[in-house]
C-alpha positions as CSV (number, residue, x, y, z in Angstrom):
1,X,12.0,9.4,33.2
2,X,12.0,10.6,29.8
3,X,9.2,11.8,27.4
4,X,10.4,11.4,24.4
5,X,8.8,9.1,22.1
6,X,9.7,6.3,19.7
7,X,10.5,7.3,16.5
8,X,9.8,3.9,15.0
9,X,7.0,3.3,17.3
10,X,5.6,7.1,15.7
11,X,6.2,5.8,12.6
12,X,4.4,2.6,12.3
13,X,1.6,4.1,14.4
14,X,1.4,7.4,11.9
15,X,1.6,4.8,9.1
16,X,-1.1,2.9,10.9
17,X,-3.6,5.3,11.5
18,X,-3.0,6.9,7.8
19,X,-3.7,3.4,6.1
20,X,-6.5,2.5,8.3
21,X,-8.5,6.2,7.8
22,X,-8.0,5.2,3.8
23,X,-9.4,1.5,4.4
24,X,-12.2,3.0,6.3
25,X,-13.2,5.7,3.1
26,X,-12.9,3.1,1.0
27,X,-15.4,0.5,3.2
28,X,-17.8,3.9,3.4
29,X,-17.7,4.3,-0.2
30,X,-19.1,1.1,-1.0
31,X,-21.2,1.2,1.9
32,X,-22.9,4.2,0.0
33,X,-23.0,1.9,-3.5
34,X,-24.9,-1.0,-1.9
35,X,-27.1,1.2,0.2
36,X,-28.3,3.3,-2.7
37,X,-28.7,-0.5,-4.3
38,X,-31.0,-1.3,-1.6
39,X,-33.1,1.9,-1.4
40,X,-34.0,1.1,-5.5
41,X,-34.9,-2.7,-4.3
42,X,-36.8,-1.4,-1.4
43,X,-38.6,1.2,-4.5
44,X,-38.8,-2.1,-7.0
45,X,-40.5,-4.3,-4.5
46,X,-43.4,-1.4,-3.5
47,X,-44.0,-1.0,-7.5
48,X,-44.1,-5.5,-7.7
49,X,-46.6,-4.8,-5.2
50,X,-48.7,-2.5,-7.1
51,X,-48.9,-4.6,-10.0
52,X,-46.2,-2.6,-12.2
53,X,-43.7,-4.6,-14.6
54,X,-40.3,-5.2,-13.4
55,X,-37.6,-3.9,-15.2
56,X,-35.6,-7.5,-15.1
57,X,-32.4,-5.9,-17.0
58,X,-31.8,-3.3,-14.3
59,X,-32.2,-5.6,-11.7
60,X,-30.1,-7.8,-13.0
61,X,-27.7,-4.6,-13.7
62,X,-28.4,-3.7,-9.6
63,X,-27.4,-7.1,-8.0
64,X,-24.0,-7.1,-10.3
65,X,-23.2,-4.0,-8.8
66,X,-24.0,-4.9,-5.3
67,X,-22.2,-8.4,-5.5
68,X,-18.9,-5.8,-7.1
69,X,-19.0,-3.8,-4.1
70,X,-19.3,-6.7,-1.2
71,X,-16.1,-8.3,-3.2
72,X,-14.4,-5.3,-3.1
73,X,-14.5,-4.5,0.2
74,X,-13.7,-7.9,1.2
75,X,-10.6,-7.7,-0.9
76,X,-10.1,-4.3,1.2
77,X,-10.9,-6.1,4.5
78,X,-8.5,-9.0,3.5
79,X,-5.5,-6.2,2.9
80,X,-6.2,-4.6,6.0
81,X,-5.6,-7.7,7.6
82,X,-2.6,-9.1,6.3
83,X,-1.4,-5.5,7.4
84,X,-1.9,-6.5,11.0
85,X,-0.8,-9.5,11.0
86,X,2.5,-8.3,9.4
87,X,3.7,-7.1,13.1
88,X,2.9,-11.1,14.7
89,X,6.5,-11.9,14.0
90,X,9.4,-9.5,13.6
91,X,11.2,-11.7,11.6
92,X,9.7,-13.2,9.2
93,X,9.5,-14.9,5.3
94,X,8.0,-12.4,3.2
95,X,7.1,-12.4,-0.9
96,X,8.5,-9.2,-2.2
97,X,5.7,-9.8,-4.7
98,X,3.2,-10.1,-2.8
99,X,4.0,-7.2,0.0
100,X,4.6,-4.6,-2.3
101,X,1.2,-5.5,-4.6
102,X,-0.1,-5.4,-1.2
103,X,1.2,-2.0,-0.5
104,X,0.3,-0.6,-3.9
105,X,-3.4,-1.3,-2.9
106,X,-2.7,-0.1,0.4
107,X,-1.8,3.3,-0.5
108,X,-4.3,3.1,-3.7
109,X,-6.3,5.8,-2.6
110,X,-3.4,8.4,-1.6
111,X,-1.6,8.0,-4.9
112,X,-4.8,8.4,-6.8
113,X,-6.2,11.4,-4.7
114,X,-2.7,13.2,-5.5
115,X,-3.0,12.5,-9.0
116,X,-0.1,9.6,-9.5
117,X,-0.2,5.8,-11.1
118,X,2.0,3.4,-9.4
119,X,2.7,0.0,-10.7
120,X,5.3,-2.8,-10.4
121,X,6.6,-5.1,-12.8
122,X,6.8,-8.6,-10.7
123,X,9.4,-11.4,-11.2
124,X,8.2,-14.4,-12.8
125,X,9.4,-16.1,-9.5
126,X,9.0,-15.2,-6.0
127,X,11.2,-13.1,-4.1
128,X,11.6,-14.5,-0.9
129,X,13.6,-12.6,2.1
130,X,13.4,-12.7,6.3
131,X,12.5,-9.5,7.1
132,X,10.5,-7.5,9.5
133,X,7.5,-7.3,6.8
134,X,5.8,-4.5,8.9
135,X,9.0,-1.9,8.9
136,X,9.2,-2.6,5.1
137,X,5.9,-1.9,4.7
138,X,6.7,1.1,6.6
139,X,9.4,2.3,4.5
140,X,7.8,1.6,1.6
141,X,4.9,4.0,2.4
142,X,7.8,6.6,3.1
143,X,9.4,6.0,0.5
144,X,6.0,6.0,-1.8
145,X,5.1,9.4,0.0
146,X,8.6,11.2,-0.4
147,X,8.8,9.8,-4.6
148,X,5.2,11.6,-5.3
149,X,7.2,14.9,-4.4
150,X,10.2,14.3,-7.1
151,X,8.5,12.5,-9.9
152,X,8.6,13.8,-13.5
153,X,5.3,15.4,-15.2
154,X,3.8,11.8,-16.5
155,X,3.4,11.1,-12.0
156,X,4.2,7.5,-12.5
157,X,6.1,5.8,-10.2
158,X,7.1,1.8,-10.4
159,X,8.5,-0.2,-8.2
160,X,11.2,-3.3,-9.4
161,X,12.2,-6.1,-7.5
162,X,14.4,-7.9,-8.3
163,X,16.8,-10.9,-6.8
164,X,20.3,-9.9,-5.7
165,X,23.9,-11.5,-4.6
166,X,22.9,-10.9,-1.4
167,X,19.1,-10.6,-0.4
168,X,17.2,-8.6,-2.8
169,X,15.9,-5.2,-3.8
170,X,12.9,-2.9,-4.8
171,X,13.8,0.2,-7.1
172,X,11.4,3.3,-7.4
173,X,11.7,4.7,-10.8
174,X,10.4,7.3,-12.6
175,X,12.0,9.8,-10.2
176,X,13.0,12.2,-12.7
177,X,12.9,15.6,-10.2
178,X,15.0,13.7,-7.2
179,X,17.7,15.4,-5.9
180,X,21.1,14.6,-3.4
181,X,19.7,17.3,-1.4
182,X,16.1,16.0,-0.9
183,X,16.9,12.5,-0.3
184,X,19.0,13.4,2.6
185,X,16.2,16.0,4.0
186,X,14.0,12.8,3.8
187,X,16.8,10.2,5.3
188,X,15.0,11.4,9.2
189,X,16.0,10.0,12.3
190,X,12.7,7.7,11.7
191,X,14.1,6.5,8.2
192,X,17.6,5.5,9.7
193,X,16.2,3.7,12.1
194,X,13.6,1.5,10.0
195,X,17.1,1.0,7.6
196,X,18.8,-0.1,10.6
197,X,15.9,-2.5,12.2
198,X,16.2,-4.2,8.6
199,X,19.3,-4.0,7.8
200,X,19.4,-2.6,5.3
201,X,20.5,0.7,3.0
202,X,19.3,2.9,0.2
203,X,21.0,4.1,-2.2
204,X,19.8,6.7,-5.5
205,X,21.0,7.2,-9.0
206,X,19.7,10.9,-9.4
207,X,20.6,10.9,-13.5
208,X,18.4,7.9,-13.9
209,X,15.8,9.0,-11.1
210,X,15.8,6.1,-8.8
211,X,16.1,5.0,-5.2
212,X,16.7,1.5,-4.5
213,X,16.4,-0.3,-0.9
214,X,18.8,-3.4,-0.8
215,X,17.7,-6.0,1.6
216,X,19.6,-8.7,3.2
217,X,18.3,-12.1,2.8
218,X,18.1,-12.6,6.3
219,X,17.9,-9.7,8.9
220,X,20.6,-10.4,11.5
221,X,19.0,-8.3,14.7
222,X,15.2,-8.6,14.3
223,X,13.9,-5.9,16.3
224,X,11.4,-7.4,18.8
């Protein structure tokens, strides 16, 4: 019997665990917002009761900011669940669009805490592959992870997906520190094995500072 584990199950459980400890400091965040709401409402409504004046403005001022925070962590709840439903098929159709916005607010909290602005500039159109949605997501979190190490001093990083002869792809740029070197430190057993369940490759242009994943349109060996 052996002991040795997965890589890709490592990975996608590392990636889980890492995006669900953000989701659940973001939820606590505006846990504190709303509960420091409702500890002024619980002071308002013992003034109303004395007879003082209500300031209407600020309350007013304090229900916008509640109603803010319940949206916002719905939209993070939302995320977190189109996240797990990303492994209920392991081939599926996938937006390009709309799984890498989803991963940019995903890994939100990471990018900002370390200082760096990521963006994408979307197609006009979608981009529309069958893929394994929850590997990609995977290596895009790698990938995301490895670019905040070899970006330039500005620590923006965008992401361009575009349509291709043959499937698609998504280009990191702003990559202005990568090297041949580091890209093949980061190319682990775990990384070959992601490119391999999608079939797919990356490749890097180190004078313009990008790495670039080409997808197929259609996987050929969904991994089940």
């Amino acid at each position: 019997m052996s002991n040795r584990i997965d890589p890709l199950g490592e990975a996608g459980l590392e990636f889980y665990s890492k995006v669900s400890a953000s989701i659940s400091h973001e939820i606590k965040n505006s846990l504190a917002v709303i509960n420091e709401s409702a500890g002024y409402l619980e002071d308002v409504t013992l003034m109303a009761k004395k007879g003082m004046n209500l300031d209407m403005d600020r309350l007013q001022s304090l229900a916008g900011t509640m109603l803010k925070q319940v949206q916002r962590t719905n939209t993070i709840i939302k995320n977190m669940n189109r996240l797990a439903h990303s492994l209920d098929d392991p081939a599926s159709q996938v937006d390009l669009n709309a799984l890498i916005e989803l991963m940019i607010n995903l890994s939100e909290r990471t990018t900002v805490t370390r200082g760096f602005k990521v963006s994408a500039a979307f197609s006009d159109t979608a981009l529309t592959i069958t893929t394994h949605p929850f590997f990609l997501e995977n290596l895009i979190w790698l990938i995301l992870d490895f670019a905040m190490n070899v970006t330039g001093d500005a620590k923006t990083i965008e992401l361009l997906p575009v349509k291709a002869e043959s499937g698609a792809r998504i280009s990191f740029t702003g990559l202005e520190k990568l090297t041949a070197s580091e890209f093949n430190d980061f190319q682990t057993e775990r990384v070959r094995l992601m490119l391999a369940a999608l079939n797919c490759t990356l490749q890097t242009d180190e004078n313009k500072g990008i790495i670039t994943i080409n997808l197929p349109e259609t996987i050929t060996q969904p991994v089940q």
